[in-house]
TORVO-455824 format. One line per field, with one value per residue (C-alpha): residue in three letters; residue number from 1; x, y, z. Coordinates in steps of 0.001 Angstrom, whole numbers, plus 500000, padded with zeros to 6 digits. Layout:
N
zake: ALA_...
fiti: NUM_...
X: X_...
Y: Y_...
Z: Z_...
//
This chain:
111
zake: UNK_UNK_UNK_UNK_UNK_UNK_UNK_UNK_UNK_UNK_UNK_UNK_UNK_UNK_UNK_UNK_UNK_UNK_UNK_UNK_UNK_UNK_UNK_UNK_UNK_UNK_UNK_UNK_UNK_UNK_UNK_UNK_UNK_UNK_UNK_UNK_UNK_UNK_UNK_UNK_UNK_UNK_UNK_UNK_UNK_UNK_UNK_UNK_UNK_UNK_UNK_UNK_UNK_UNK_UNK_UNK_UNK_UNK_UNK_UNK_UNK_UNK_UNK_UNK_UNK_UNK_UNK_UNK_UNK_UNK_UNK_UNK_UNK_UNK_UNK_UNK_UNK_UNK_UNK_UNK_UNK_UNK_UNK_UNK_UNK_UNK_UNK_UNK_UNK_UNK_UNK_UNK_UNK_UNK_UNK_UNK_UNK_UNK_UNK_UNK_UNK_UNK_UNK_UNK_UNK_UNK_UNK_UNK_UNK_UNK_UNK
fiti: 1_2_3_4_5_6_7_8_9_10_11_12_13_14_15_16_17_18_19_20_21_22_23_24_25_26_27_28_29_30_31_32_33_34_35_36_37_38_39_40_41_42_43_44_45_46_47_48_49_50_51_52_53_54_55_56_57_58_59_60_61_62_63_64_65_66_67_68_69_70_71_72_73_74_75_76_77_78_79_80_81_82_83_84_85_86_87_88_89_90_91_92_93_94_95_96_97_98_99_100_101_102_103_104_105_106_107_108_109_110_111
X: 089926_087743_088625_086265_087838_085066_085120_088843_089524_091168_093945_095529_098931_100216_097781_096344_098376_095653_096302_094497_095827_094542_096392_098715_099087_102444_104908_103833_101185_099731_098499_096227_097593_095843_097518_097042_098913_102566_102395_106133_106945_110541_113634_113743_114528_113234_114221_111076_111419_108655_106527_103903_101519_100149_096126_095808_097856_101869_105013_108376_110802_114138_116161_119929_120132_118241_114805_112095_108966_106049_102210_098909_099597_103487_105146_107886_110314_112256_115023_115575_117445_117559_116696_114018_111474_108667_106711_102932_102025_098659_095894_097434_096394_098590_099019_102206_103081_105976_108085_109167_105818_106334_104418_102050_101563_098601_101532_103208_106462_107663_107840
Y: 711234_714546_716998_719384_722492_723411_719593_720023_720806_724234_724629_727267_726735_729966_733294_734545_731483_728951_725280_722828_719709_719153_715369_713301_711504_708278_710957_714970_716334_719523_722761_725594_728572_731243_734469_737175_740275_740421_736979_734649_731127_731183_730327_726406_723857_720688_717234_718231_720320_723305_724632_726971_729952_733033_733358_736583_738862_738051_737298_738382_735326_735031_732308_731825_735663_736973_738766_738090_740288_738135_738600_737332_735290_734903_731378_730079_727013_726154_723134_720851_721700_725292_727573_729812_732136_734166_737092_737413_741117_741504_738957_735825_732709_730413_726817_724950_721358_719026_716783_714004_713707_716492_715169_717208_718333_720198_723058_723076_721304_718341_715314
Z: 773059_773528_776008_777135_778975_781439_782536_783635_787890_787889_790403_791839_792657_794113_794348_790811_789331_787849_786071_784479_782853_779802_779895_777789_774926_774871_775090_775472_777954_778051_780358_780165_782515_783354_785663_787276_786136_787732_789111_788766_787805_789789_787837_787564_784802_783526_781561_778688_776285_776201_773614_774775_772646_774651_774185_775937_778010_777715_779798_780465_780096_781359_779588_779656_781430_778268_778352_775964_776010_774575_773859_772269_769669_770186_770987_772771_772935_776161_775464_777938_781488_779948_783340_782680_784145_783706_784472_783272_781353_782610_782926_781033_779266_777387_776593_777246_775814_777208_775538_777001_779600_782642_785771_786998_790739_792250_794009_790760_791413_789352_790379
//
């Protein structure tokens, strides 16, 4: 399966705070994010684990009640039902891949 980026419905799910589902495969799926500088993903928790890479800007996280300052070209692994936060560092773009499948809703809560 090919999937072509500018084919994929952009949605904004809270002010300067874009998503676009890039889809699944039997047991990860994966988004493209793309924020405005300053913008927050609350505190919350999920079942998947999370792997996501930064392709421009960065991100404050809050994990655990630690702070991790991360940019272009820096990763990042969330376990599962770990609460965690974050904070984009200027205009941001990163990719984020769950494990087991995270369902995907248009306001950005999980199902």
């Amino acid at each position: 399966m090919m999937i072509y980026h500018q084919e994929i419905e952009k949605k904004e799910i809270n002010p300067g705070v874009f998503f676009q589902y890039l889809g699944k495969g039997e047991r990860m799926n994966v988004f493209h994010w793309n924020m405005a500088a300053g913008k927050v993903v609350a505190k919350h928790s999920h079942e998947s684990e999370q792997f996501g890479y930064v392709l421009k800007g960065g991100f404050v996280i809050e994990m655990e009640d630690k702070k991790f300052e991360i940019g272009q070209g820096d990763a990042y692994f969330i376990p599962s039902n770990v609460e965690h936060s974050f904070v984009s560092i200027g205009d941001t773009e990163a990719i984020d891949v769950f494990y087991p499948i995270k369902s995907p809703i248009p306001d950005g809560r999980e199902a």
